[in-house]
C-alpha positions as CSV (number, residue, x, y, z in Angstrom):
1,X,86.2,63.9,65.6
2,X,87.7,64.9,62.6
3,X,84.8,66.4,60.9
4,X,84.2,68.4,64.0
5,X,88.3,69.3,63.4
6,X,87.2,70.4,60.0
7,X,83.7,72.2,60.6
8,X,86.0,74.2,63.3
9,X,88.3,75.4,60.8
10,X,86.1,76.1,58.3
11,X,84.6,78.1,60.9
12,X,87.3,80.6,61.6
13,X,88.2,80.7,58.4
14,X,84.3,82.5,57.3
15,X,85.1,84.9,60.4
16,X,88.4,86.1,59.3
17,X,87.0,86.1,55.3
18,X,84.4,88.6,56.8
19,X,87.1,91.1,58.0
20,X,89.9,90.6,55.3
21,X,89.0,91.7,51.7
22,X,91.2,92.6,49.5
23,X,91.5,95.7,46.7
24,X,93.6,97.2,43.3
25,X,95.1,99.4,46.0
26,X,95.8,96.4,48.9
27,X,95.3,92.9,47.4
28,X,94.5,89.7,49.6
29,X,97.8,87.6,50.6
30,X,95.8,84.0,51.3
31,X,97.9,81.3,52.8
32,X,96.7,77.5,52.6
33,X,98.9,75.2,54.1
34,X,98.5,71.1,53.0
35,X,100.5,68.4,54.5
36,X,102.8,68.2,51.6
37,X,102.8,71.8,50.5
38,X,102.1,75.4,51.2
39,X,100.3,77.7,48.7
40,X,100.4,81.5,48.6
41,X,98.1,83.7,46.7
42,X,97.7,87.6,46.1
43,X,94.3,88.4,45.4
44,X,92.4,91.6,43.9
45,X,88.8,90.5,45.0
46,X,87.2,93.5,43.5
47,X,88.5,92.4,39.6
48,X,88.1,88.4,41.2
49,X,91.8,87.6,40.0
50,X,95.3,86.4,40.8
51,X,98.0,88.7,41.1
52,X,100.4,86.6,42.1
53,X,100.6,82.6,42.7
54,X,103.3,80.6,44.1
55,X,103.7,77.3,46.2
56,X,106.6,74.9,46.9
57,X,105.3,72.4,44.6
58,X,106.2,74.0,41.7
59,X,109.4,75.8,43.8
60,X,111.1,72.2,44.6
61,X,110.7,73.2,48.4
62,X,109.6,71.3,52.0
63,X,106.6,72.4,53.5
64,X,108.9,73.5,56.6
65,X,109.6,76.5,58.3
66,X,112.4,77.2,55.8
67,X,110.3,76.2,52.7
68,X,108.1,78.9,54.0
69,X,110.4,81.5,54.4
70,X,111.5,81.1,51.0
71,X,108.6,80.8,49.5
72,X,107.9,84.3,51.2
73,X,110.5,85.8,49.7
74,X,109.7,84.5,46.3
75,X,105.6,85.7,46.5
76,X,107.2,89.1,47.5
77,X,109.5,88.9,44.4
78,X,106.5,88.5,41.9
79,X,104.3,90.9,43.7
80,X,106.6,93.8,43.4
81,X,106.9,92.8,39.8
82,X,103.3,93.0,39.2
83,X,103.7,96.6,41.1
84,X,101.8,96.0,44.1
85,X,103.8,96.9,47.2
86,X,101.2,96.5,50.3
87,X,98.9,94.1,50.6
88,X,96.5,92.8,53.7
89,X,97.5,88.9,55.0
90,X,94.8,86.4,55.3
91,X,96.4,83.4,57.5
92,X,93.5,81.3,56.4
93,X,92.2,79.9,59.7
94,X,95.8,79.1,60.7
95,X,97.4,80.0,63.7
96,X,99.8,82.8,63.2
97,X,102.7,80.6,64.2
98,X,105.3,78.3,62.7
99,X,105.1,78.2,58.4
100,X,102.7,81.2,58.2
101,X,104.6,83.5,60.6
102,X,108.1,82.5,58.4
103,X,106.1,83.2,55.3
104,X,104.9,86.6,56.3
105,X,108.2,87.6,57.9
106,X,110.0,86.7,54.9
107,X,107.7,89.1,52.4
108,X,108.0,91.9,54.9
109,X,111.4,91.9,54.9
110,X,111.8,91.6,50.8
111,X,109.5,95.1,51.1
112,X,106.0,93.6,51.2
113,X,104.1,96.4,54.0
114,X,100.9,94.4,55.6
């Protein structure tokens, strides 16, 4: 059962990879969620690097909806830094819903346009 779990996920997460790629112009927001902590990424996948990285293991956070929305508006701090301002949201093969929606709510209200 849980290898079906797992080969379903890995599923939708190939079929949203094949519509979401990001650019200099738009980078890649990619969320992966673990039971103990959730990881944020912004990724130019033209150069292949990492704009910006953050996750509330090294922010001292929960992996709750609150964790989430702060760790929102921290990615959204760093990516304006680096001088991006819009980028396009990969949710990863999560629902939209819960952590991820805090998250993305969070960065669009710090200024982040997806």
């Amino acid at each position: 059962m849980r290898r079906v779990l797992l080969q379903n996920r890995l599923q939708r997460k190939r079929r949203i990879r094949t519509k979401v790629r990001g650019s200099a112009l738009r980078p890649r927001m990619s969320v992966f969620c673990s039971l103990r902590n959730i990881y944020v990424q912004v990724i130019d996948d033209d150069a292949r690097r990492t704009v910006a990285a953050v996750s509330t293991k090294e922010c001292k956070m929960s992996p709750n909806v609150k964790g989430a929305t702060l760790l929102g508006e921290r990615i959204a701090e760093k990516v304006t830094a680096a001088g991006v301002t819009r980028v396009v949201f990969d949710r990863n093969a999560y629902k939209y819903h819960g952590q991820v929606k805090a998250l993305a709510d969070a960065a669009r209200k710090a200024g982040i346009q997806f």
